[in-house]
PDB file of N, H, CA, C and O in Angstrom:
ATOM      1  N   UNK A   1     105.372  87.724 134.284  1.00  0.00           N
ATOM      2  CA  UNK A   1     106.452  88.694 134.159  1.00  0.00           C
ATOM      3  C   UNK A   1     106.655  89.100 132.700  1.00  0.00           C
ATOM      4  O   UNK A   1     106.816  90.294 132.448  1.00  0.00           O
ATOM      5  N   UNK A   2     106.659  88.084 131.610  1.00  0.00           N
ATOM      6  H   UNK A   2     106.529  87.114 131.816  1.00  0.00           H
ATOM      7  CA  UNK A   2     106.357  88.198 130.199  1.00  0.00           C
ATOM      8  C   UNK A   2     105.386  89.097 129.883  1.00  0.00           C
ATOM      9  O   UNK A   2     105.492  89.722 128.828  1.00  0.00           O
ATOM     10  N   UNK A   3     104.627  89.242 130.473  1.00  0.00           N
ATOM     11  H   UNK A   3     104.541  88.734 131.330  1.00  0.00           H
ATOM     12  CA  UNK A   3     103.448  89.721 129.929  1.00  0.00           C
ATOM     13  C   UNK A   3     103.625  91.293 130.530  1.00  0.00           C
ATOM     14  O   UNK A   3     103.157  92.243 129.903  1.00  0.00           O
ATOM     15  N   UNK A   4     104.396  91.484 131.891  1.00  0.00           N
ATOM     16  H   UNK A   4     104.777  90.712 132.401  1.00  0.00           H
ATOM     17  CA  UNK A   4     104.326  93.129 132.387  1.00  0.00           C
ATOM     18  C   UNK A   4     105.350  93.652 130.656  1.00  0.00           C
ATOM     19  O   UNK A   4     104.993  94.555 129.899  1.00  0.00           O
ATOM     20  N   UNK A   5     106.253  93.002 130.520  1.00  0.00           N
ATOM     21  H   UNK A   5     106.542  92.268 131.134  1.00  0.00           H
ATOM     22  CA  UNK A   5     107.576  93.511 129.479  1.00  0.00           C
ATOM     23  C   UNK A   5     106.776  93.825 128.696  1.00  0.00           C
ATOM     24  O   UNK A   5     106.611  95.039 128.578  1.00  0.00           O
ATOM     25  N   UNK A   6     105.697  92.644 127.578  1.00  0.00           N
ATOM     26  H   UNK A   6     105.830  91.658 127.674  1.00  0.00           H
ATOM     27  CA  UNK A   6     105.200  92.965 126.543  1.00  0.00           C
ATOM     28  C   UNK A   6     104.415  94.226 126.534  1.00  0.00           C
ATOM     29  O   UNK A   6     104.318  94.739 125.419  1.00  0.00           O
ATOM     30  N   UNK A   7     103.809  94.871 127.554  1.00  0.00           N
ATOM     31  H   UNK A   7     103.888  94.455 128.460  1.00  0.00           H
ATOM     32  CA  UNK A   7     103.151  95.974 127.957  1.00  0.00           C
ATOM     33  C   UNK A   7     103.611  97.289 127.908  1.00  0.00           C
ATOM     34  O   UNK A   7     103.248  98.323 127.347  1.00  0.00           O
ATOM     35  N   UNK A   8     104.871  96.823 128.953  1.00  0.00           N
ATOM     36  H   UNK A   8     105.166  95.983 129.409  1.00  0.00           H
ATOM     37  CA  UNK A   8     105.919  97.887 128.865  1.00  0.00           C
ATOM     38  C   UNK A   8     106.837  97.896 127.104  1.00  0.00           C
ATOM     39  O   UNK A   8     107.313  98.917 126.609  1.00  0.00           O
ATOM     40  N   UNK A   9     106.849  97.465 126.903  1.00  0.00           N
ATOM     41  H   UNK A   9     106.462  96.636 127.306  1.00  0.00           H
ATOM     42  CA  UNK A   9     107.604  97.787 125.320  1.00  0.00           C
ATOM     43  C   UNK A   9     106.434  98.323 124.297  1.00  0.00           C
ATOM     44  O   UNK A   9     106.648  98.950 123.259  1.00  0.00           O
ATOM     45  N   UNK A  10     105.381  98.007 124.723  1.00  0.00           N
ATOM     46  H   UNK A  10     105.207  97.497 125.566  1.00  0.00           H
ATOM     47  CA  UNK A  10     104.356  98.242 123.814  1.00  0.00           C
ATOM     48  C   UNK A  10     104.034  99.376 124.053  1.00  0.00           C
ATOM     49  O   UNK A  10     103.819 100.045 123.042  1.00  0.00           O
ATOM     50  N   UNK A  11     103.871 100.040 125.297  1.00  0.00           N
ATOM     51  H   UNK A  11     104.046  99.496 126.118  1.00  0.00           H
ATOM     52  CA  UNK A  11     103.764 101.154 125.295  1.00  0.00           C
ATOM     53  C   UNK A  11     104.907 102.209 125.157  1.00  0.00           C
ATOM     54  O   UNK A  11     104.716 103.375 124.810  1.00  0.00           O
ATOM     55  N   UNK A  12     105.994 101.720 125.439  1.00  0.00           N
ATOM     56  H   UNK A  12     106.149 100.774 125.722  1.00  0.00           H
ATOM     57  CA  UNK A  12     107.383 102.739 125.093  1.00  0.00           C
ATOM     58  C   UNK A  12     107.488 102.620 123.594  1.00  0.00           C
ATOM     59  O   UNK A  12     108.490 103.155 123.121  1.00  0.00           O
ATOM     60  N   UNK A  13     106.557 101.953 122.631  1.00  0.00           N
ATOM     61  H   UNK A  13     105.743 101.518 123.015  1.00  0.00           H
ATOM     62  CA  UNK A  13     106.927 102.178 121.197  1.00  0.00           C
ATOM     63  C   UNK A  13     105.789 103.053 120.864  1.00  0.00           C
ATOM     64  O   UNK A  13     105.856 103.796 119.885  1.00  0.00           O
ATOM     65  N   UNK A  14     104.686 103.006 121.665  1.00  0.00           N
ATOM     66  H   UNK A  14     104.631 102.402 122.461  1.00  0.00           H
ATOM     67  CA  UNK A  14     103.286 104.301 121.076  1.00  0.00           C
ATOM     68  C   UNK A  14     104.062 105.535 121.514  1.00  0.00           C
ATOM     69  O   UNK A  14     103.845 106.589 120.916  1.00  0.00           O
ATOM     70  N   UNK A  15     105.159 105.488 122.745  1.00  0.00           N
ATOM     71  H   UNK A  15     105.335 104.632 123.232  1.00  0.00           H
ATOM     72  CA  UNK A  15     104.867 106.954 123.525  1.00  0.00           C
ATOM     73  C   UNK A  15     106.626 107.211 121.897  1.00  0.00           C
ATOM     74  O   UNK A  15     106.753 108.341 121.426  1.00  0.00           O
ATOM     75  N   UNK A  16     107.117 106.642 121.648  1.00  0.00           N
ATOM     76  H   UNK A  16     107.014 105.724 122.031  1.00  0.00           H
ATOM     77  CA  UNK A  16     108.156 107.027 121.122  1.00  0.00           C
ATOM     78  C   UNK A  16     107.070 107.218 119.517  1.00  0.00           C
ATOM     79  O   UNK A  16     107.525 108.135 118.834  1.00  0.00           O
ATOM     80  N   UNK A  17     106.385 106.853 119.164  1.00  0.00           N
ATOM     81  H   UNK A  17     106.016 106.108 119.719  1.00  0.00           H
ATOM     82  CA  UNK A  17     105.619 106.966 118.027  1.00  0.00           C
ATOM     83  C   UNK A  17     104.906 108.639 118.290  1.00  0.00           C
ATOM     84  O   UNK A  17     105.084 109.545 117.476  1.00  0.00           O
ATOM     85  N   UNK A  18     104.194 108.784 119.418  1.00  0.00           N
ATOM     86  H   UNK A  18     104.050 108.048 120.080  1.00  0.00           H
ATOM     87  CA  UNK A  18     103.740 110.138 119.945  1.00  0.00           C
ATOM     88  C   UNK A  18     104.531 110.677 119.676  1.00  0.00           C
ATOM     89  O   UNK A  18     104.335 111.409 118.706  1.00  0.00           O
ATOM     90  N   UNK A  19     105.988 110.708 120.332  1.00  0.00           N
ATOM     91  H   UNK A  19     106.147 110.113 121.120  1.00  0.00           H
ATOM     92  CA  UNK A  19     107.273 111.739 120.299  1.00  0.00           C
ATOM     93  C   UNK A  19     107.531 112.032 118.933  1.00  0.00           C
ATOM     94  O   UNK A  19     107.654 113.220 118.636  1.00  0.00           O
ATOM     95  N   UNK A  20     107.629 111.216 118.099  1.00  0.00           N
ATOM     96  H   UNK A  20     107.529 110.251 118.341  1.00  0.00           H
ATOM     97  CA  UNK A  20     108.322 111.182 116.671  1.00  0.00           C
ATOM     98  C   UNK A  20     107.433 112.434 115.949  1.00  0.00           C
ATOM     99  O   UNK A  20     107.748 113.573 115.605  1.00  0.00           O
ATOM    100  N   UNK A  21     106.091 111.617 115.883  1.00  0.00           N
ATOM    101  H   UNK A  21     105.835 110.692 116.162  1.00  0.00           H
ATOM    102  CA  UNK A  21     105.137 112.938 115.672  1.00  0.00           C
ATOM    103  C   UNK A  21     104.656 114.415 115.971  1.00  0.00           C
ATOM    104  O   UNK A  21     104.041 115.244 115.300  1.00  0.00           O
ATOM    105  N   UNK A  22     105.141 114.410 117.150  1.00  0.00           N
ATOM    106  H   UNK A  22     105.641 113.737 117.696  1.00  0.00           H
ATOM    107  CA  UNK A  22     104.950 115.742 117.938  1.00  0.00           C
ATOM    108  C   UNK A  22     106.028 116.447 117.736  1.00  0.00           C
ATOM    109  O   UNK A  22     105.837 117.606 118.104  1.00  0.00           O
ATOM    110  N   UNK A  23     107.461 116.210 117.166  1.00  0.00           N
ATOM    111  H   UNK A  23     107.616 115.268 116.867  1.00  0.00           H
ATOM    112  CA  UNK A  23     108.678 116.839 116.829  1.00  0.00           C
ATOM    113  C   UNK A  23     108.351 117.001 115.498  1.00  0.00           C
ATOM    114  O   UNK A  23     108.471 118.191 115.206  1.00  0.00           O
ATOM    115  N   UNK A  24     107.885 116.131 114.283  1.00  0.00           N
ATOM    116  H   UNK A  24     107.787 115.164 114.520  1.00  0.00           H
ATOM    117  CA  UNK A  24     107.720 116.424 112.998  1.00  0.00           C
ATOM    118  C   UNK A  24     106.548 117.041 112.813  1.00  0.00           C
ATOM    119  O   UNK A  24     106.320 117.028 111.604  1.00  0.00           O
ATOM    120  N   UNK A  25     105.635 117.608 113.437  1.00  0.00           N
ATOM    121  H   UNK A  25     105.820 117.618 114.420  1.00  0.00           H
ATOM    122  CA  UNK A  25     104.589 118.360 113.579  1.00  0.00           C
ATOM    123  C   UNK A  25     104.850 119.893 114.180  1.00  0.00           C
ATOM    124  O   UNK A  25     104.221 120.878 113.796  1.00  0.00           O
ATOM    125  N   UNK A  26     106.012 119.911 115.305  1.00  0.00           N
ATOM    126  H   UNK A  26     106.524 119.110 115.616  1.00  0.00           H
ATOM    127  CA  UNK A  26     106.910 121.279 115.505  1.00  0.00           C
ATOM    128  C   UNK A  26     107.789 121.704 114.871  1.00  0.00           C
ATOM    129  O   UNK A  26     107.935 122.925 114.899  1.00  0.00           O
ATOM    130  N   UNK A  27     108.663 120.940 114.103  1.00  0.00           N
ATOM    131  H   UNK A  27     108.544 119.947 114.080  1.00  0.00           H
ATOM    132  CA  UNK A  27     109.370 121.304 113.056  1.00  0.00           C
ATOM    133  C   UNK A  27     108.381 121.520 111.734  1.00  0.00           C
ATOM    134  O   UNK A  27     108.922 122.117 110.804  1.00  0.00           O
ATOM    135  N   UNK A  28     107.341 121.210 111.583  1.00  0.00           N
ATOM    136  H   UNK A  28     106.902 120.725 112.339  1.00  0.00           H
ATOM    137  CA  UNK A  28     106.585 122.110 110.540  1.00  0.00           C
ATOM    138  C   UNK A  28     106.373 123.350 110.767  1.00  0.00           C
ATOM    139  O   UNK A  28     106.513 124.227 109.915  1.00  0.00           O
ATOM    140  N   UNK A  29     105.987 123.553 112.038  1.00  0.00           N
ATOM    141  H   UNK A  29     105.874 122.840 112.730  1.00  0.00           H
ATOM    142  CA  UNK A  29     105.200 124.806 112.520  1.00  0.00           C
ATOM    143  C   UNK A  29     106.510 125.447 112.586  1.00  0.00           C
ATOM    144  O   UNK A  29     106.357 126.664 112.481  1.00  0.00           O
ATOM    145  N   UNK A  30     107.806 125.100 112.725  1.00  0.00           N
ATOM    146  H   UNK A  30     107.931 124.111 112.809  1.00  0.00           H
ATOM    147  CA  UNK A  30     108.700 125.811 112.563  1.00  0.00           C
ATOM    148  C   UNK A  30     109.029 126.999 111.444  1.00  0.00           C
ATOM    149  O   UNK A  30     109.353 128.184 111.361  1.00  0.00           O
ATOM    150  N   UNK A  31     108.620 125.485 110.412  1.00  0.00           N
ATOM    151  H   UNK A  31     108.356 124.523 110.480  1.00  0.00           H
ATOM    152  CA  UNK A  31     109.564 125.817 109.243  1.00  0.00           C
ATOM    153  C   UNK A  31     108.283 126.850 108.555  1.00  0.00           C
ATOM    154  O   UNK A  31     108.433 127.311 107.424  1.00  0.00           O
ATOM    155  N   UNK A  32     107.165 127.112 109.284  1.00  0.00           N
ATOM    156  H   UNK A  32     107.042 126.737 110.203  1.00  0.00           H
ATOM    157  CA  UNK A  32     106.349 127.800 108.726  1.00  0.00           C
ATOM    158  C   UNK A  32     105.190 127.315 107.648  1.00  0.00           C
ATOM    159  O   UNK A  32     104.553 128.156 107.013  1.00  0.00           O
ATOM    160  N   UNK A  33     105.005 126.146 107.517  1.00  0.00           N
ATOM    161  H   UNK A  33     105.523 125.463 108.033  1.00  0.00           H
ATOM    162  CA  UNK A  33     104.204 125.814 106.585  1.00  0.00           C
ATOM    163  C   UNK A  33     103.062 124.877 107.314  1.00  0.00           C
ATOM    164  O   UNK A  33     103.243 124.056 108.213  1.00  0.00           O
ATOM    165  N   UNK A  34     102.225 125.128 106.869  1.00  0.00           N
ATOM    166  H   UNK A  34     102.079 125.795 106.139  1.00  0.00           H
ATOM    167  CA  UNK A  34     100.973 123.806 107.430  1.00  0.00           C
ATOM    168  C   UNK A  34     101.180 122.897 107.449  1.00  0.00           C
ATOM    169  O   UNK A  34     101.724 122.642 106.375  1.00  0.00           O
ATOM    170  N   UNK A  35     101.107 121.943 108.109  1.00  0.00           N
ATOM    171  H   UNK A  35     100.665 122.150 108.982  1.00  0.00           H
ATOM    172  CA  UNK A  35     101.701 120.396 108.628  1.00  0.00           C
ATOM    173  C   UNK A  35     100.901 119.250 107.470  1.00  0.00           C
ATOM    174  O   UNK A  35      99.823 118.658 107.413  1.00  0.00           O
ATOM    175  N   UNK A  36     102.078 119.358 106.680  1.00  0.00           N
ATOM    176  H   UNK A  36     102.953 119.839 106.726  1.00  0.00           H
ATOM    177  CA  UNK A  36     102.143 118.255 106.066  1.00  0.00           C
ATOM    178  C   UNK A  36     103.120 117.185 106.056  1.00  0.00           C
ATOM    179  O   UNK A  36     104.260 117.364 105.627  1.00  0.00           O
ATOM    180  N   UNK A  37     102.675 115.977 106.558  1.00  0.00           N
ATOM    181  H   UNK A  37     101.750 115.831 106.907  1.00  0.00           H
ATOM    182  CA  UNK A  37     103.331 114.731 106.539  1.00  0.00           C
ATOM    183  C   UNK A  37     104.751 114.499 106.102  1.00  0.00           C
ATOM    184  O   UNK A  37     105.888 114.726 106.515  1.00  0.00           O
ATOM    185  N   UNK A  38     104.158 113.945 105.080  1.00  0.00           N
ATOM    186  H   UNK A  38     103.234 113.761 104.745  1.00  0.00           H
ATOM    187  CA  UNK A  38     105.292 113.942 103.323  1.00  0.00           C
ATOM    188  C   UNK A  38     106.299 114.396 103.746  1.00  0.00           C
ATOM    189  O   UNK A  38     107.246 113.707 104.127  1.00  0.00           O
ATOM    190  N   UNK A  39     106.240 116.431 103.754  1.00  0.00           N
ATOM    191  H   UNK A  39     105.472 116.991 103.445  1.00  0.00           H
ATOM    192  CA  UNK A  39     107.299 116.625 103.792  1.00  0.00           C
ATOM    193  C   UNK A  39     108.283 117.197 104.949  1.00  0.00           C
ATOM    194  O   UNK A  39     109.398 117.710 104.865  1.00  0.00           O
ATOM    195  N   UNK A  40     107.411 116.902 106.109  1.00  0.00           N
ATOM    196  H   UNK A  40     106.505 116.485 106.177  1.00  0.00           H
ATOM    197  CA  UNK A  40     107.834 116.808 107.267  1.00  0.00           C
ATOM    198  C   UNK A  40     109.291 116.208 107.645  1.00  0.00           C
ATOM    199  O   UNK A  40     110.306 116.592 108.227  1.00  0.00           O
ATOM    200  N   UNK A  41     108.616 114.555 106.702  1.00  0.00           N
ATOM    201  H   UNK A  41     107.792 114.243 106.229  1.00  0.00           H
ATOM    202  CA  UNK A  41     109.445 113.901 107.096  1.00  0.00           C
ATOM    203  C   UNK A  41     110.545 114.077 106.255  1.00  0.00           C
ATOM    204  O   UNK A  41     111.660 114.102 106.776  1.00  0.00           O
ATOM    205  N   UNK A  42     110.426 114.206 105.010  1.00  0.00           N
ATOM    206  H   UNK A  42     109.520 114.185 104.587  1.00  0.00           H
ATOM    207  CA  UNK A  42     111.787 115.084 104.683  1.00  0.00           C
ATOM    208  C   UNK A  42     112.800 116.076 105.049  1.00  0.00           C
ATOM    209  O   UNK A  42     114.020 116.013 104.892  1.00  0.00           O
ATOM    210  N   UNK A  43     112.047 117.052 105.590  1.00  0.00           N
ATOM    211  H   UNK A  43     111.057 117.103 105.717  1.00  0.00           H
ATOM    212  CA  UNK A  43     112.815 118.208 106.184  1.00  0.00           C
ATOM    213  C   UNK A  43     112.734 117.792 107.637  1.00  0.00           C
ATOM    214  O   UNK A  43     112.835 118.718 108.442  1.00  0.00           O
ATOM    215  N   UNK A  44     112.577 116.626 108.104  1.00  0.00           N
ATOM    216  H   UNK A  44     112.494 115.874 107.450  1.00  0.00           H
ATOM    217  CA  UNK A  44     113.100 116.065 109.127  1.00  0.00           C
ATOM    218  C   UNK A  44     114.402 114.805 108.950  1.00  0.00           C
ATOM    219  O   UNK A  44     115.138 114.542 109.900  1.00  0.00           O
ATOM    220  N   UNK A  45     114.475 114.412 108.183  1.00  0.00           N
ATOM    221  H   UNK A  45     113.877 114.626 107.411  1.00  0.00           H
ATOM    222  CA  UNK A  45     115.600 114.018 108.218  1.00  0.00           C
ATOM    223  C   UNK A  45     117.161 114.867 107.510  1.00  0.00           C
ATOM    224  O   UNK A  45     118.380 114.740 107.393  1.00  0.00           O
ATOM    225  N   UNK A  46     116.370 115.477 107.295  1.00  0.00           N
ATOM    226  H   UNK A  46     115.380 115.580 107.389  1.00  0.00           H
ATOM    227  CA  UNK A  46     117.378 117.306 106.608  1.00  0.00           C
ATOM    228  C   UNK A  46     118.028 118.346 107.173  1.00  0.00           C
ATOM    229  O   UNK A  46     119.074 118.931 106.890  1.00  0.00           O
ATOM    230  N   UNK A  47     116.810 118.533 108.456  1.00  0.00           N
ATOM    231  H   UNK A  47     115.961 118.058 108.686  1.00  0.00           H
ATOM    232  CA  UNK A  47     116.928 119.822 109.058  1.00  0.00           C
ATOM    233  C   UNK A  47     117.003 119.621 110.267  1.00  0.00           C
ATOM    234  O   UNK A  47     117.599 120.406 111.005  1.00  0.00           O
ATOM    235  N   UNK A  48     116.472 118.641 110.657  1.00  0.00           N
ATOM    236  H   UNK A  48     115.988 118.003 110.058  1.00  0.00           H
ATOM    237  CA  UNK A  48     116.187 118.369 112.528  1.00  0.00           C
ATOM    238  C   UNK A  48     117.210 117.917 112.948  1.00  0.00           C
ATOM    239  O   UNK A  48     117.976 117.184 112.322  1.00  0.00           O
ATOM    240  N   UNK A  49     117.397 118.502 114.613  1.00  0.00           N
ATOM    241  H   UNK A  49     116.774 119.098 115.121  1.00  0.00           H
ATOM    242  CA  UNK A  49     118.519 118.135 115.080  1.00  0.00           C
ATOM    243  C   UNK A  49     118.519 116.612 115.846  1.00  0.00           C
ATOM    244  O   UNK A  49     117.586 115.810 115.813  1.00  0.00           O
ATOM    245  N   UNK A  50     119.992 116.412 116.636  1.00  0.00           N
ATOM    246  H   UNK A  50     120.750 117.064 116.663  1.00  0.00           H
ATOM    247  CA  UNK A  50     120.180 115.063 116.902  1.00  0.00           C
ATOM    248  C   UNK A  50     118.824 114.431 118.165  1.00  0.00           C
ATOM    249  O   UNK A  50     118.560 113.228 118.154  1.00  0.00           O
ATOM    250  N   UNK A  51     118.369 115.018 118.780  1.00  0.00           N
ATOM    251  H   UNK A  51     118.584 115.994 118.789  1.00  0.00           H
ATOM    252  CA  UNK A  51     117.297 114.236 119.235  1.00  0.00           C
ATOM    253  C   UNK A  51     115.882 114.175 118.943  1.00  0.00           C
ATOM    254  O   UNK A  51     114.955 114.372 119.729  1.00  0.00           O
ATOM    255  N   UNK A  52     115.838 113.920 117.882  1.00  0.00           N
ATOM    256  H   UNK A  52     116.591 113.760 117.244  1.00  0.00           H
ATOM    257  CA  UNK A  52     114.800 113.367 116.708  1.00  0.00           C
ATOM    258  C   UNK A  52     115.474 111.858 116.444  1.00  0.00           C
ATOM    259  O   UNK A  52     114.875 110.792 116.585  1.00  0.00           O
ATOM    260  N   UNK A  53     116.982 112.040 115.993  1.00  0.00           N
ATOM    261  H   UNK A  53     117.469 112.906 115.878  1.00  0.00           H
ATOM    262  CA  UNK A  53     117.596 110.686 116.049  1.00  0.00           C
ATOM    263  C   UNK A  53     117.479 109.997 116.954  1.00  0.00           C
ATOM    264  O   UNK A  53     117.039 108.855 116.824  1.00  0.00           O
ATOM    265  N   UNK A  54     117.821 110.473 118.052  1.00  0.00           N
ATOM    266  H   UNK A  54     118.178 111.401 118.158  1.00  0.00           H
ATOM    267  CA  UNK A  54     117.916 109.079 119.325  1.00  0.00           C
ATOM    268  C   UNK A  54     116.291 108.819 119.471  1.00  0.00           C
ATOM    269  O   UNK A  54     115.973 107.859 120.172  1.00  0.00           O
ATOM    270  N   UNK A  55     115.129 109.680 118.800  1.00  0.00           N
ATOM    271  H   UNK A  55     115.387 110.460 118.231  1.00  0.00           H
ATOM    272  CA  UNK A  55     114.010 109.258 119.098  1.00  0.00           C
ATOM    273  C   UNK A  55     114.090 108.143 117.953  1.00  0.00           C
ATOM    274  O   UNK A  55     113.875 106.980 118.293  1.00  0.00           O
ATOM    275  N   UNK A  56     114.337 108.381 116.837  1.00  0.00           N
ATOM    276  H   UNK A  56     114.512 109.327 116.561  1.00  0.00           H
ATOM    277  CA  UNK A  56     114.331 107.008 116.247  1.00  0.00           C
ATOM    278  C   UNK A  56     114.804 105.507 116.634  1.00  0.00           C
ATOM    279  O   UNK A  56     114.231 104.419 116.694  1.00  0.00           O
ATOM    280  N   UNK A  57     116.217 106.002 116.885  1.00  0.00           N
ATOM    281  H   UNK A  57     116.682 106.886 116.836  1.00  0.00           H
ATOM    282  CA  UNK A  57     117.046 104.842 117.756  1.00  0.00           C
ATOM    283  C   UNK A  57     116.000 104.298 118.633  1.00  0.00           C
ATOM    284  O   UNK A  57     115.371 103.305 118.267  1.00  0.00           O
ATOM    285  N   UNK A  58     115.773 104.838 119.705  1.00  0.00           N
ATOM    286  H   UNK A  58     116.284 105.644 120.002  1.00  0.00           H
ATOM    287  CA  UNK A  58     114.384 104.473 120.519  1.00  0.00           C
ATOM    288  C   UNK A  58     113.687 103.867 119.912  1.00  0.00           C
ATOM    289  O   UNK A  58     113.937 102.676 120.093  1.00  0.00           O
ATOM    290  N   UNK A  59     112.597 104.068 118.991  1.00  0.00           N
ATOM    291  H   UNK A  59     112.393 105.036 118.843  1.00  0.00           H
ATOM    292  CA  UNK A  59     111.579 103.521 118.216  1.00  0.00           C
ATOM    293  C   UNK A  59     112.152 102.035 117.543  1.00  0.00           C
ATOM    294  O   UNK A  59     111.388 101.070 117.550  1.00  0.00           O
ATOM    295  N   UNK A  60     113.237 101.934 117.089  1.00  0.00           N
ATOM    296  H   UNK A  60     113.858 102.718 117.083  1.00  0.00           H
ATOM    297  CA  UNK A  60     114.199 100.850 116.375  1.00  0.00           C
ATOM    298  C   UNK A  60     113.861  99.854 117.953  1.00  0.00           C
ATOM    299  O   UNK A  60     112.873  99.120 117.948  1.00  0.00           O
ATOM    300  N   UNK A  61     114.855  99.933 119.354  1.00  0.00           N
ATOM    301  H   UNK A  61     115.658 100.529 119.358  1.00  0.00           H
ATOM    302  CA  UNK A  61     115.113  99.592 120.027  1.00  0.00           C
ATOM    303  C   UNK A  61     114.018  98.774 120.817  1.00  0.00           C
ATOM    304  O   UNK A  61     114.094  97.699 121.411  1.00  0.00           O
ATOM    305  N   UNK A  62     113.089  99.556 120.640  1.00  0.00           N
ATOM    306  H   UNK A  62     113.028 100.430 120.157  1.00  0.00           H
ATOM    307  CA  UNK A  62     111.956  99.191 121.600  1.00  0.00           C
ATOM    308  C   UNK A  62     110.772  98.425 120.389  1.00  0.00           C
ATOM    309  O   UNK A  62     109.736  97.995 120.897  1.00  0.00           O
ATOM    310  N   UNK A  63     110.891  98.307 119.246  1.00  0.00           N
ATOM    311  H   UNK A  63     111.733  98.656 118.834  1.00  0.00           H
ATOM    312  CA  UNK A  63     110.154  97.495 118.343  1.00  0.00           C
ATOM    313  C   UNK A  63     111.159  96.098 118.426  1.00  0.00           C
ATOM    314  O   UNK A  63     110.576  95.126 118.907  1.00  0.00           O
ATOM    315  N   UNK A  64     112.095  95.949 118.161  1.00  0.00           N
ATOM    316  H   UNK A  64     112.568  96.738 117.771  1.00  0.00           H
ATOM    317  CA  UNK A  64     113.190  95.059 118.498  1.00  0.00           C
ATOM    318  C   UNK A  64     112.908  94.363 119.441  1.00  0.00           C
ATOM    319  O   UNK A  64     112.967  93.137 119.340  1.00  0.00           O
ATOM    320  N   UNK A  65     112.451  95.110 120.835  1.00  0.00           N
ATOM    321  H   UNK A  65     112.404  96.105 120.917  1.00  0.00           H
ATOM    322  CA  UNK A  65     112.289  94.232 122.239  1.00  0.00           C
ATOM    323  C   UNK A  65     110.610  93.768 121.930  1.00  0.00           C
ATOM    324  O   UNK A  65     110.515  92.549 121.787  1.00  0.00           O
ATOM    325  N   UNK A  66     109.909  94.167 121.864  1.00  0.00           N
ATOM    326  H   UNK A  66     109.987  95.157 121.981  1.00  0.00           H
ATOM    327  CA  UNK A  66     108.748  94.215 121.225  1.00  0.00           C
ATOM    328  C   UNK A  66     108.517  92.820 121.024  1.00  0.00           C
ATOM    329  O   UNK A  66     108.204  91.883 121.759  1.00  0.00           O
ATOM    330  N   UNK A  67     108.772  92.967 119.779  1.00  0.00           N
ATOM    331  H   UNK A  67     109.026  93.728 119.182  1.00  0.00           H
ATOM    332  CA  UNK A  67     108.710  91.270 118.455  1.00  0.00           C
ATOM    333  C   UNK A  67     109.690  90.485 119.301  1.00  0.00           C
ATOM    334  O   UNK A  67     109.134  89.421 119.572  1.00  0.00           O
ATOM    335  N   UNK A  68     110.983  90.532 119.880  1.00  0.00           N
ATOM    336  H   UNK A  68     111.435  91.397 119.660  1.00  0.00           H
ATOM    337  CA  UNK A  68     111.338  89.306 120.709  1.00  0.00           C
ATOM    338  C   UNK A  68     110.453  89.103 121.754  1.00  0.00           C
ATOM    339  O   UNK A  68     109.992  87.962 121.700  1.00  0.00           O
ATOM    340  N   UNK A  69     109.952  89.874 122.858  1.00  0.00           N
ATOM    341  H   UNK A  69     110.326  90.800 122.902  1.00  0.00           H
ATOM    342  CA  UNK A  69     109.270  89.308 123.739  1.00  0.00           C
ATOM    343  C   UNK A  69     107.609  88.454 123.261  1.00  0.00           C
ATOM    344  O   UNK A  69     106.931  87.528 123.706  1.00  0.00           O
ATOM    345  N   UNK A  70     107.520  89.590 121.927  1.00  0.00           N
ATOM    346  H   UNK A  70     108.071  90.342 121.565  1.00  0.00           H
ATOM    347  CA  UNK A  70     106.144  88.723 121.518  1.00  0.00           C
ATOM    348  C   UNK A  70     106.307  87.370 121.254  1.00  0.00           C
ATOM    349  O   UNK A  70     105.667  86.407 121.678  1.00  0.00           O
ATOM    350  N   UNK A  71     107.647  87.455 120.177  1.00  0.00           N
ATOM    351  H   UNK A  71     108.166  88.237 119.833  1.00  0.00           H
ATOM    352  CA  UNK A  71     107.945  85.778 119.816  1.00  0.00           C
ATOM    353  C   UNK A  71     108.380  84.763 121.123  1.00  0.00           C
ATOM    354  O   UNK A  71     108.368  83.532 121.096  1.00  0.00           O
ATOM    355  N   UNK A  72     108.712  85.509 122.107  1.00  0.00           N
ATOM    356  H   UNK A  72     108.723  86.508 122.129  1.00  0.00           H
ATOM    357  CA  UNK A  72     109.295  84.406 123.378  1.00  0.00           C
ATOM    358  C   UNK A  72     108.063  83.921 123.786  1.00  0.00           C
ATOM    359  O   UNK A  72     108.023  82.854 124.398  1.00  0.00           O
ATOM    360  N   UNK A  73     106.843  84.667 123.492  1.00  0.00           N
ATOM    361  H   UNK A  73     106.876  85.535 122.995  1.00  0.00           H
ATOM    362  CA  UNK A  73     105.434  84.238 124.493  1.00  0.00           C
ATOM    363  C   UNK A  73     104.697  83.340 123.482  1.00  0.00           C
ATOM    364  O   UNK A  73     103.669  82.822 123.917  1.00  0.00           O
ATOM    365  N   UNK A  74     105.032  83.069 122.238  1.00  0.00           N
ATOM    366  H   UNK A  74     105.868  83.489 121.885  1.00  0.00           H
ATOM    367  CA  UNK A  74     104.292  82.141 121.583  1.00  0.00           C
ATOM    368  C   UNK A  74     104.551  80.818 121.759  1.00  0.00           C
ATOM    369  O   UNK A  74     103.881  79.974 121.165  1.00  0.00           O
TER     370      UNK A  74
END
């Protein structure tokens, strides 16, 4: 049963890692400039609206469950 969780958290932190990227990669193409990283993430924590945040929250949440279930299985 340990082991379905560790799976499941592991993959809800790639698909929230996907998400994170695929919003700071549309907010480039937004803002009109060629997708650069760097300052993506700047004018993502600047300009982007609130669900970019709860994608973070997410990413926080599910790394959190993550490392406890990893550490419960050692």
């Amino acid at each position: 049963m340990d082991k379905f969780y560790l799976n499941w958290s592991l993959k809800s932190l790639f698909f929230g890692l996907f998400l994170l990227f695929v919003i700071l990669a549309y907010s480039s193409f937004l803002l009109g400039d060629q997708f650069d990283f760097g300052q993506s993430i700047v004018s993502y924590f600047t300009n982007i609206p609130v669900l970019s945040n709860v994608i973070i929250v997410f990413l926080l949440v599910m790394s959190a469950n993550f490392f406890k279930i990893y550490k419960a299985q050692k």
